[in-house]
Structure formats: structure tokens, C-alpha cells
C-alpha positions, 0 to 999 in steps of 0.5 A: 500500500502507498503511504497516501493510500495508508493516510487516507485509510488510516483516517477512515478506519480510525473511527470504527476501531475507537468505537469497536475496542472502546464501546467492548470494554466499557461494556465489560465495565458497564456489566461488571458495575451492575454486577456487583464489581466496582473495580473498573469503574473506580478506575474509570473504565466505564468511559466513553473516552478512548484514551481510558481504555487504549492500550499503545501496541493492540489499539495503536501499533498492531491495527497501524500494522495490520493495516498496512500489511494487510490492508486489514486492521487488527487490534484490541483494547486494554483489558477491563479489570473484573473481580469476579469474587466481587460479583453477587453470584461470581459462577452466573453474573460472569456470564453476562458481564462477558456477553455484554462485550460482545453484545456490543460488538453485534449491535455496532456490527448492525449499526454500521451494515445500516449506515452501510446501507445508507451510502450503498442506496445513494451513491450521488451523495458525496459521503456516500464513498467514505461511509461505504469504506468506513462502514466497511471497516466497522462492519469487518473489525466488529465482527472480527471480535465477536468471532474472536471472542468467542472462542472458548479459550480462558481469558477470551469472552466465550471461555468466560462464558464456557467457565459460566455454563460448566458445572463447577469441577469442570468450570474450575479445569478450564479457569486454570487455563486463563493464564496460559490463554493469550500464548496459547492463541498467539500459538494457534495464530503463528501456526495459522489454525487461528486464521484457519477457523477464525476467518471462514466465520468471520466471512459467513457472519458478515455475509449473513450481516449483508444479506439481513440488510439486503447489500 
């Protein structure tokens, strides 16, 4: 990609990543409150601003990256802290303090099909071809987290979700695993059985995604 390409890329992608990694988090936060845990919202990570929850190598370095070497950008977030022993019932509340985030990646995923929509019905608008490619953007990394996140591998979302379902025994095995979790992915990734799951569903959530709003 040429470096006026890669700017002018940049500036429209910059939008759809904020809100992605920023509205996931302070989604857990946002959950965990109502939960009963107190910890990241005394550390302000129920915000809107951006800057609470950016982390210098997944928001800014790696989708700059990502971006420039896929023409895909790629990234996270800093993790929400969450006591789950703070929550009034740790086993049950911790389902939904993890569907929140995800949640909020669906719902954005819609919203920018929508506004996709929009600029793919009037393409004499002169906005209509910046939004068709930030829609784009928006609609892609939200569903790249989604699809992520449920993986159910401790300390992603949907291992959360699985420790949550299990009966306690076998919840217990799998909570132990959470340390060892991000190496196991970056793992999975390197070998590239990471992209060989992750990707093909990612292609048929946003085909569904499209064909829900008739693109």
C-alpha cells in the first residue's frame, strides 16, 4: 500500500476501531458495575473516552500494522479489570458481564451494515464513498471480535462464558487455563489454525450481516 493510500485509510478506519475496542470494554465495565464489581469503574473504565481504555501496541501499533500489511486492521483494547469474587453470584453474573462485550460488538456490527446501507442506496451523495469504506471497516473489525471472542479459550469472552455454563469441577479445569490463554492463541495464530477457523466465520457472519440488510 502507498503511504497516501495508508493516510487516507488510516483516517477512515480510525473511527470504527475507537468505537469497536472502546464501546467492548466499557461494556465489560458497564456489566461488571451492575454486577456487583466496582473495580473498573473506580478506575474509570466505564468511559466513553478512548484514551481510558487504549492500550499503545493492540489499539495503536498492531491495527497501524495490520493495516498496512494487510490492508486489514487488527487490534484490541486494554483489558477491563473484573473481580469476579466481587460479583453477587461470581459462577452466573460472569456470564453476562462477558456477553455484554460482545453484545456490543453485534449491535455496532448492525449499526454500521445500516449506515452501510445508507451510502450503498445513494451513491450521488458525496459521503456516500467514505461511509461505504468506513462502514466497511466497522462492519469487518466488529465482527472480527465477536468471532474472536468467542472462542472458548480462558481469558477470551466465550471461555468466560464456557467457565459460566460448566458445572463447577469442570468450570474450575478450564479457569486454570486463563493464564496460559493469550500464548496459547498467539500459538494457534503463528501456526495459522487461528486464521484457519477464525476467518471462514468471520466471512459467513458478515455475509449473513449483508444479506439481513439486503447489500
Amino acid at each position: 500500500m502507498q503511504i497516501d493510500q495508508f493516510i487516507q485509510v488510516v483516517s477512515i478506519a480510525v473511527i470504527p476501531i475507537l468505537f469497536a475496542i472502546t464501546l467492548h470494554e466499557a461494556s465489560h465495565a458497564y456489566a461488571a458495575k451492575h454486577f456487583g464489581d466496582l473495580t473498573a469503574y473506580q478506575q474509570g473504565r466505564t468511559s466513553l473516552n478512548p484514551l481510558r481504555h487504549i492500550e499503545p501496541f493492540g489499539t495503536i501499533l498492531l491495527p497501524l500494522l495490520t493495516l498496512w500489511a494487510f490492508n486489514l486492521p487488527f487490534g484490541w483494547a486494554k483489558p477491563v479489570p473484573v473481580n469476579f469474587a466481587n460479583l453477587r453470584h461470581p459462577k452466573k453474573d460472569m456470564l453476562w458481564v462477558a456477553l455484554a462485550g460482545l453484545g456490543s460488538n453485534l449491535v455496532m456490527a448492525l449499526m454500521w451494515a445500516f449506515f452501510y446501507k445508507l451510502a450503498w442506496l445513494f451513491p450521488e451523495n458525496y459521503f456516500a464513498s467514505p461511509l461505504l469504506q468506513m462502514a466497511e471497516i466497522g462492519i469487518y473489525i466488529n465482527v472480527i471480535l465477536l468471532v474472536l471472542n468467542l472462542i472458548p479459550l480462558p481469558p477470551l469472552d466465550g471461555g468466560r462464558i464456557l467457565v459460566s455454563l460448566l458445572p463447577h469441577r469442570q468450570a474450575f479445569q478450564l479457569a486454570k487455563i486463563e493464564p496460559y490463554g493469550v500464548w496459547i492463541l498467539i500459538g494457534l495464530a503463528v501456526t495459522n489454525v487461528l486464521g484457519m477457523v477464525l476467518f471462514p466465520m468471520v466471512d459467513g457472519v458478515r455475509r449473513f450481516i449483508f444479506m439481513l440488510f439486503g447489500i
